[in-house]
Structures are given as structure tokens and as C-alpha cells.
KEMI-547791 format. One record per residue (C-alpha): residue number from 1; residue in three letters; z, x, y. Coordinates in pm, 1 decimal. Each point is the difference from the previous one (the first is absolute). Example, Ala and Ser with C-alpha at 12.3 -4.5 7.8 and 13.67 -1.06 7.14 Angstrom:
// residues 2
<voba resi="1" resn="ALA" Z="780.0" X="1230.0" Y="-450.0"/>
<voba resi="2" resn="SER" Z="-66.0" X="137.0" Y="344.0"/>
// end
This chain:
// residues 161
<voba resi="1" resn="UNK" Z="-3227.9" X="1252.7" Y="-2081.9"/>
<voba resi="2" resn="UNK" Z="14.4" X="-302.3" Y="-213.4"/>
<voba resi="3" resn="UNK" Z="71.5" X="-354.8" Y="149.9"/>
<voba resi="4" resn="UNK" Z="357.2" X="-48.8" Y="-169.1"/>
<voba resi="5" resn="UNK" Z="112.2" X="373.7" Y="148.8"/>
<voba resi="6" resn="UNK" Z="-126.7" X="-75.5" Y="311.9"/>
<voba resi="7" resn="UNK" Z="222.1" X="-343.1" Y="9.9"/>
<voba resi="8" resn="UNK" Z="294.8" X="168.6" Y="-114.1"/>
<voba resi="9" resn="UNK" Z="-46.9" X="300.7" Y="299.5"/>
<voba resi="10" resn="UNK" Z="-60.8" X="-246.5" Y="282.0"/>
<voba resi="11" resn="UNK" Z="303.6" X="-254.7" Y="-142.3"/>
<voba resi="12" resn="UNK" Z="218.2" X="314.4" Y="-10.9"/>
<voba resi="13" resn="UNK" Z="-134.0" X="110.4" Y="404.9"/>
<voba resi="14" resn="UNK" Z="27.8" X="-336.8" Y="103.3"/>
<voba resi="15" resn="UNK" Z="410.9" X="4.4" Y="-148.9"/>
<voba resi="16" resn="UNK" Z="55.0" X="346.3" Y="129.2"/>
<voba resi="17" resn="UNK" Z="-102.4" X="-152.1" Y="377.1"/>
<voba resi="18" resn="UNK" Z="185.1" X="-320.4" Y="-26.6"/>
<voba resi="19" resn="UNK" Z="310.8" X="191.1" Y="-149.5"/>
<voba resi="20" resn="UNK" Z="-45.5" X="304.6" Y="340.4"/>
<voba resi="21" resn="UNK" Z="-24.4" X="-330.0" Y="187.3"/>
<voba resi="22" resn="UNK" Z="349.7" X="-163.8" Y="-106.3"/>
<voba resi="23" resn="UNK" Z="163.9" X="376.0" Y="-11.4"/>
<voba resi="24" resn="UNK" Z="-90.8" X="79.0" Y="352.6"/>
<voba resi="25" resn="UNK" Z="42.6" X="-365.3" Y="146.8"/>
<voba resi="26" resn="UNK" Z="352.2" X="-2.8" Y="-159.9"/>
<voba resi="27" resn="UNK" Z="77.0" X="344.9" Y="128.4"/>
<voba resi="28" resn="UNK" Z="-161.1" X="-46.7" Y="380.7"/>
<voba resi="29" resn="UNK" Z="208.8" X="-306.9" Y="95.5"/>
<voba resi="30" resn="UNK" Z="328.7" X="182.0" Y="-123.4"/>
<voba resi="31" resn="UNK" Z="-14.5" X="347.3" Y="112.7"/>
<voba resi="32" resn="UNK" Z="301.3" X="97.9" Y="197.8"/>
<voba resi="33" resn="UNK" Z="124.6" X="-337.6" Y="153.1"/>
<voba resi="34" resn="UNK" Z="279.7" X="-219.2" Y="-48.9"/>
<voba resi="35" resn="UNK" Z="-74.7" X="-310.7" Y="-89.2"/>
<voba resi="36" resn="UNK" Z="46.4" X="-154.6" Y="338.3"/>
<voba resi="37" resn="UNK" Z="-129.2" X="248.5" Y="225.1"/>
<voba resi="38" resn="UNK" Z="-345.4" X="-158.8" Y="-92.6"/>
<voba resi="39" resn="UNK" Z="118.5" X="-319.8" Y="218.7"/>
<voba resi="40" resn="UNK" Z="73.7" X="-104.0" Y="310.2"/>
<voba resi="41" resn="UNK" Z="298.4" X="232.9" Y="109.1"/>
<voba resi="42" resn="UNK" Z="59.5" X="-206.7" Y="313.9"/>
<voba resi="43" resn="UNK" Z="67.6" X="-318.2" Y="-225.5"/>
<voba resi="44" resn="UNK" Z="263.7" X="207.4" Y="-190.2"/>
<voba resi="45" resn="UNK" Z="171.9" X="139.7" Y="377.6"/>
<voba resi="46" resn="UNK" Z="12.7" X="-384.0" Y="118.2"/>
<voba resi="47" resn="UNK" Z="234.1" X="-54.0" Y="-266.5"/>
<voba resi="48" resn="UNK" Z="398.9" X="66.5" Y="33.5"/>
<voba resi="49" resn="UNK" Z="102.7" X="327.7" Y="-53.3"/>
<voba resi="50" resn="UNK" Z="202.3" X="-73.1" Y="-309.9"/>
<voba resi="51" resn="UNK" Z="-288.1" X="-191.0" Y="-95.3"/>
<voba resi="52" resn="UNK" Z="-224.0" X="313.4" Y="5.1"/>
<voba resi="53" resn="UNK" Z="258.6" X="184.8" Y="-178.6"/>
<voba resi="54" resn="UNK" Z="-11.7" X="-290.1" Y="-339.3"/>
<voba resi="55" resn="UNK" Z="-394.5" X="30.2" Y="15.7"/>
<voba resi="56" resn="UNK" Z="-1.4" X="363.6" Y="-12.7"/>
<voba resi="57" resn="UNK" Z="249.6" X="19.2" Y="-298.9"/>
<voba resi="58" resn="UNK" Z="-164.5" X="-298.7" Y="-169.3"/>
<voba resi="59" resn="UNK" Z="-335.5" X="183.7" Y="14.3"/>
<voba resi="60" resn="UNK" Z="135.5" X="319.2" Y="-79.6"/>
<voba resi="61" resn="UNK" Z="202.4" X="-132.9" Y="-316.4"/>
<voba resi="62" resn="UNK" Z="-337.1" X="-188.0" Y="-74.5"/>
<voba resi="63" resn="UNK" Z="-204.5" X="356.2" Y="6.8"/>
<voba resi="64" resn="UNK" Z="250.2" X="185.8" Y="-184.9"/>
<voba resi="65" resn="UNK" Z="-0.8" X="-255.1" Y="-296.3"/>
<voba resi="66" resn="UNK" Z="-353.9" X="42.3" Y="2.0"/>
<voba resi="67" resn="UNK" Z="-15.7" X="370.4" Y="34.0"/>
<voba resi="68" resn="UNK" Z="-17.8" X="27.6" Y="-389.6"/>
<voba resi="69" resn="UNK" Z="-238.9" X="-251.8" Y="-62.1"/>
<voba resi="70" resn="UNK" Z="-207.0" X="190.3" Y="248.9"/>
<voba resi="71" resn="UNK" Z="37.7" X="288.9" Y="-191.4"/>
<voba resi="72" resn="UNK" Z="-72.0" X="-175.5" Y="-316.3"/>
<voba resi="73" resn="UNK" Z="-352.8" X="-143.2" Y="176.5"/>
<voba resi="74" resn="UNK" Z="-99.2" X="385.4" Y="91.9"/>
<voba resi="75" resn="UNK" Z="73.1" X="107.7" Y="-344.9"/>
<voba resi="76" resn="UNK" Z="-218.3" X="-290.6" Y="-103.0"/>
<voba resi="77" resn="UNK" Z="-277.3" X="80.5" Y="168.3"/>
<voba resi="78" resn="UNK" Z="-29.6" X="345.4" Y="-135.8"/>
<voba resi="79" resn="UNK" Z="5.9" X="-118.2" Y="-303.4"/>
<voba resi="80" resn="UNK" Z="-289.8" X="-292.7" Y="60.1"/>
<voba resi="81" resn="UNK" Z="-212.9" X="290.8" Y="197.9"/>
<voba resi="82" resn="UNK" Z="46.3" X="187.4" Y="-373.3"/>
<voba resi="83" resn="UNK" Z="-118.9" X="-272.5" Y="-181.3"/>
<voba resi="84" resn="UNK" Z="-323.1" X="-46.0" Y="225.1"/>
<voba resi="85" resn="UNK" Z="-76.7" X="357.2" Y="-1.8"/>
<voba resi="86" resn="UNK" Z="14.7" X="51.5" Y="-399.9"/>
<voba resi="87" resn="UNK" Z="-272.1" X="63.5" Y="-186.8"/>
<voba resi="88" resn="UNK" Z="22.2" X="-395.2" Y="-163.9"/>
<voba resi="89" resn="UNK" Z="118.0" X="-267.1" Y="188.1"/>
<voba resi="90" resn="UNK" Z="297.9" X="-167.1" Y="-162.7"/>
<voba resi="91" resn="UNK" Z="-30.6" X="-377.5" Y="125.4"/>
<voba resi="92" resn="UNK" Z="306.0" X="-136.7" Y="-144.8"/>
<voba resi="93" resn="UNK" Z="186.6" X="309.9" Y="145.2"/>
<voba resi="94" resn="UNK" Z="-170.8" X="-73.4" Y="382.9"/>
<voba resi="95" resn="UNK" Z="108.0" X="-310.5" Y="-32.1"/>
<voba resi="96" resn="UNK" Z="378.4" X="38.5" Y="-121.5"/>
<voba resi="97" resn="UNK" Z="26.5" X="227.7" Y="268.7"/>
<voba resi="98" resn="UNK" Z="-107.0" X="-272.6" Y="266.1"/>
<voba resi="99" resn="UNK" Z="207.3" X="-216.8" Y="-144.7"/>
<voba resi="100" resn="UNK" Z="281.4" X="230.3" Y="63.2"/>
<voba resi="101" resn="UNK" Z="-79.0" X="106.2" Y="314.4"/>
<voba resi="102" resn="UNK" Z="-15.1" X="-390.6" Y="81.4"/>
<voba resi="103" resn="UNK" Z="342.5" X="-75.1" Y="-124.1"/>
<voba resi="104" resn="UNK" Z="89.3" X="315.6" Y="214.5"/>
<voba resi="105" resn="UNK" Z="-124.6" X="-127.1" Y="328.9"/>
<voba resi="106" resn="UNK" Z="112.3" X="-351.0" Y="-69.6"/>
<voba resi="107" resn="UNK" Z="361.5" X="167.3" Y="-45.4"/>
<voba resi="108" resn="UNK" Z="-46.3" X="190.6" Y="350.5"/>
<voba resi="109" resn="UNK" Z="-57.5" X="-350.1" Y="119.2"/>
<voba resi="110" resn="UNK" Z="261.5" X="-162.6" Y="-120.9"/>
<voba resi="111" resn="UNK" Z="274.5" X="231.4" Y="160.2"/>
<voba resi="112" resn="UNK" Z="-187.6" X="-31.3" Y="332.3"/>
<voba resi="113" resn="UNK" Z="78.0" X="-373.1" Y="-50.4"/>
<voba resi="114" resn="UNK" Z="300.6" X="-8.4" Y="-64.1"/>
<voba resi="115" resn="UNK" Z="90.9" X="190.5" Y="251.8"/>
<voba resi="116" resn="UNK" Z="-194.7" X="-247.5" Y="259.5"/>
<voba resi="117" resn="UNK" Z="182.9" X="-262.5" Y="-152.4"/>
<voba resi="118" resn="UNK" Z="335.5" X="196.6" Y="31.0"/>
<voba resi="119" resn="UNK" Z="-48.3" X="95.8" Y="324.6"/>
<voba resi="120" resn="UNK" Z="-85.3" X="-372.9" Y="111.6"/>
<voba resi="121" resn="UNK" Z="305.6" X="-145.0" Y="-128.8"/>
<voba resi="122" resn="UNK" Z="150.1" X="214.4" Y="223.7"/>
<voba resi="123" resn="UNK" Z="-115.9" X="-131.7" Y="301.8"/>
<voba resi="124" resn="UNK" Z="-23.7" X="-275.8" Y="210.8"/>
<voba resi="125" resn="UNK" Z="-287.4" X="-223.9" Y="34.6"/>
<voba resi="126" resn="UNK" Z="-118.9" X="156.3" Y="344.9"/>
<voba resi="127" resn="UNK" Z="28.4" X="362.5" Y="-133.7"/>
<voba resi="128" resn="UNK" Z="-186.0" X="-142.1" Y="-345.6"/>
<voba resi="129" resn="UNK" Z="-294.5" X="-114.9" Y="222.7"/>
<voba resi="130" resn="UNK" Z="-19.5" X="351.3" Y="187.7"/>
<voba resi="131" resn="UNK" Z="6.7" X="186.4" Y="-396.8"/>
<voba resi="132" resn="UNK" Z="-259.1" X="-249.0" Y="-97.4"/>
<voba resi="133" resn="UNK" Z="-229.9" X="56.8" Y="283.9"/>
<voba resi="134" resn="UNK" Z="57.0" X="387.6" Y="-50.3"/>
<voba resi="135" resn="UNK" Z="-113.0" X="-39.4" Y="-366.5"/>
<voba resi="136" resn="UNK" Z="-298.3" X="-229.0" Y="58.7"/>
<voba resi="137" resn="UNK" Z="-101.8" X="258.5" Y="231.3"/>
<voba resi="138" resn="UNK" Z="-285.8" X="222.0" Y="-221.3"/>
<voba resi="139" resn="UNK" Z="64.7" X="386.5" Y="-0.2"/>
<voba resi="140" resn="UNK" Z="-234.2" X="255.9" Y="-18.7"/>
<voba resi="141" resn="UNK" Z="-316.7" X="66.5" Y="197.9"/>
<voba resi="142" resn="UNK" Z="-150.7" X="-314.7" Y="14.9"/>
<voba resi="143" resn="UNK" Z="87.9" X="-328.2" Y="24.4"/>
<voba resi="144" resn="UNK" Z="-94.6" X="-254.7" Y="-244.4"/>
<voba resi="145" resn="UNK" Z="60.5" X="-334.8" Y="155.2"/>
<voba resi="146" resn="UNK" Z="-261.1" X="166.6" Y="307.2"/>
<voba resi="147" resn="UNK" Z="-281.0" X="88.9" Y="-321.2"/>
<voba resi="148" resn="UNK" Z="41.4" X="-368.4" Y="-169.9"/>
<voba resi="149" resn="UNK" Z="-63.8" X="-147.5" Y="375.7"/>
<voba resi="150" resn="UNK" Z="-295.0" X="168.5" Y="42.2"/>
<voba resi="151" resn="UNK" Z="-114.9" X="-62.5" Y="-328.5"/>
<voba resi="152" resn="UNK" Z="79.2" X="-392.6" Y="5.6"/>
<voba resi="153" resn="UNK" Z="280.3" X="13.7" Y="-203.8"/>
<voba resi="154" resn="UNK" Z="290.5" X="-188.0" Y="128.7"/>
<voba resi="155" resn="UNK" Z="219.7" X="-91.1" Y="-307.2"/>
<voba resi="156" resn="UNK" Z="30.8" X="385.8" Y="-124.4"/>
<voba resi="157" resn="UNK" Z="365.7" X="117.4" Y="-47.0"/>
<voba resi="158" resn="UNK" Z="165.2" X="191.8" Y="273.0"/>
<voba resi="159" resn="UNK" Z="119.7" X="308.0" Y="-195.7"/>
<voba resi="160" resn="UNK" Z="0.9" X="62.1" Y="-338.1"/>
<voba resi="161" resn="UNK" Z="366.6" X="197.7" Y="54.0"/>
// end
């Protein structure tokens, strides 16, 4: 096997695991949950009931805006795993579609924030500080804050959501 073929197989292995990498991550922290069962569900009960009752909405019109865009991101992907797996790798193709799926998440985003910031002009300052201790909280199976500690670093952010 020549040295430029063998480049261009372990380039195109090494983009196939990175790509199963962001597919499955993506996937695994989104599979079945709302957005907020992920955090602390006793910080959402110490709220007032009709306080409870705006989150949920909020969230839910959040995740329903975003339900498309999801869609969009799976249909993506497909596409991007096609790319990798044909017989030439189209570079300029790859990276439209990252581009794409970038502008995707960033949109996903978005309507997640705005429906923080929504949701927090709705409430008073006390009930603010409760939502913002919910959302600094990290969700998932392991906590962040716990692994920067350990590994000396103090000035990481507290959640990337």
C-alpha cells in the first residue's frame, strides 16, 4: 500500500471515529428526557406552583420550536456519515455539512435562551436565583465542577447549557 493511500485510509478512520463520537455523544445526552428532568427536580418543586406550571410550558414551547431543527440535525448526520463512507472523500462537502450542522445547534441554542430569558422576566428576583441555581446545576452522569476540582481547575465554566 503506497504512503499517500495509506494517509488518505487512516485520515478517513480517524473522521469516521470522531464523526461516531459526536453522533453518539449528541444522541446519549438526549435520549428520552425532557430537558429538565436532567436537573435538580427538587429545585423546580421549591418553586410556587404556578411557577412550576410557566417553567414547564416555557421549556416545552422551547423543545417544540426545536423539534425541527432536531430533525434537521438527524437528517444531517446521515448525510455527513454518507460522505465519510464514499469511496472519495469530498472535503469541501464534510465541511459544508459541519458548518450546517453548527448553525443548526447554535439555532437549538438560541430558543433554549430565549426561553431562559423569557421565563426570568417572569419572575421575581428570589424565584430567578432558585432557576439560576437549577441551571448552573450540571446534568448528566457526572459532574463537571467535581472533575475540574480534582484536576486543579477552578475557573472552568459551570455548565455549558
Amino acid at each position: 500500500m503506497s504512503p499517500r493511500l495509506k494517509t488518505i485510509f487512516f485520515a478517513s478512520l480517524l473522521l469516521n471515529v470522531v464523526l461516531a463520537g459526536v453522533v453518539l455523544g449528541m444522541a446519549s445526552g438526549h435520549m428520552g428526557r425532557k430537558w429538565h428532568d436532567s436537573h435538580d427536580q427538587s429545585a423546580l418543586e421549591s418553586l410556587p406552583p404556578e411557577t412550576q406550571k410557566l417553567f414547564e410550558s416555557t421549556i416545552e414551547k422551547a423543545r417544540t420550536d426545536n423539534r425541527q431543527i432536531w430533525k434537521q440535525m438527524r437528517e444531517l448526520r446521515e448525510e455527513t456519515l454518507h460522505i465519510l463512507q464514499a469511496d472519495s472523500f469530498d472535503a469541501a462537502a464534510y465541511q459544508q455539512q459541519m458548518d450546517r450542522m453548527r448553525e443548526l445547534r447554535d439555532q437549538a441554542m438560541q430558543h433554549k435562551a430565549d426561553a431562559v430569558k423569557e421565563l426570568a422576566g417572569a419572575l421575581p428576583a428570589d424565584q430567578r436565583a432558585k432557576l439560576a441555581d437549577m441551571l448552573s446545576r450540571p446534568h448528566g452522569r457526572s459532574d463537571w465542577r467535581q472533575c475540574d476540582k480534582r484536576a486543579g481547575d477552578n475557573n472552568s465554566p459551570v455548565s455549558q447549557n
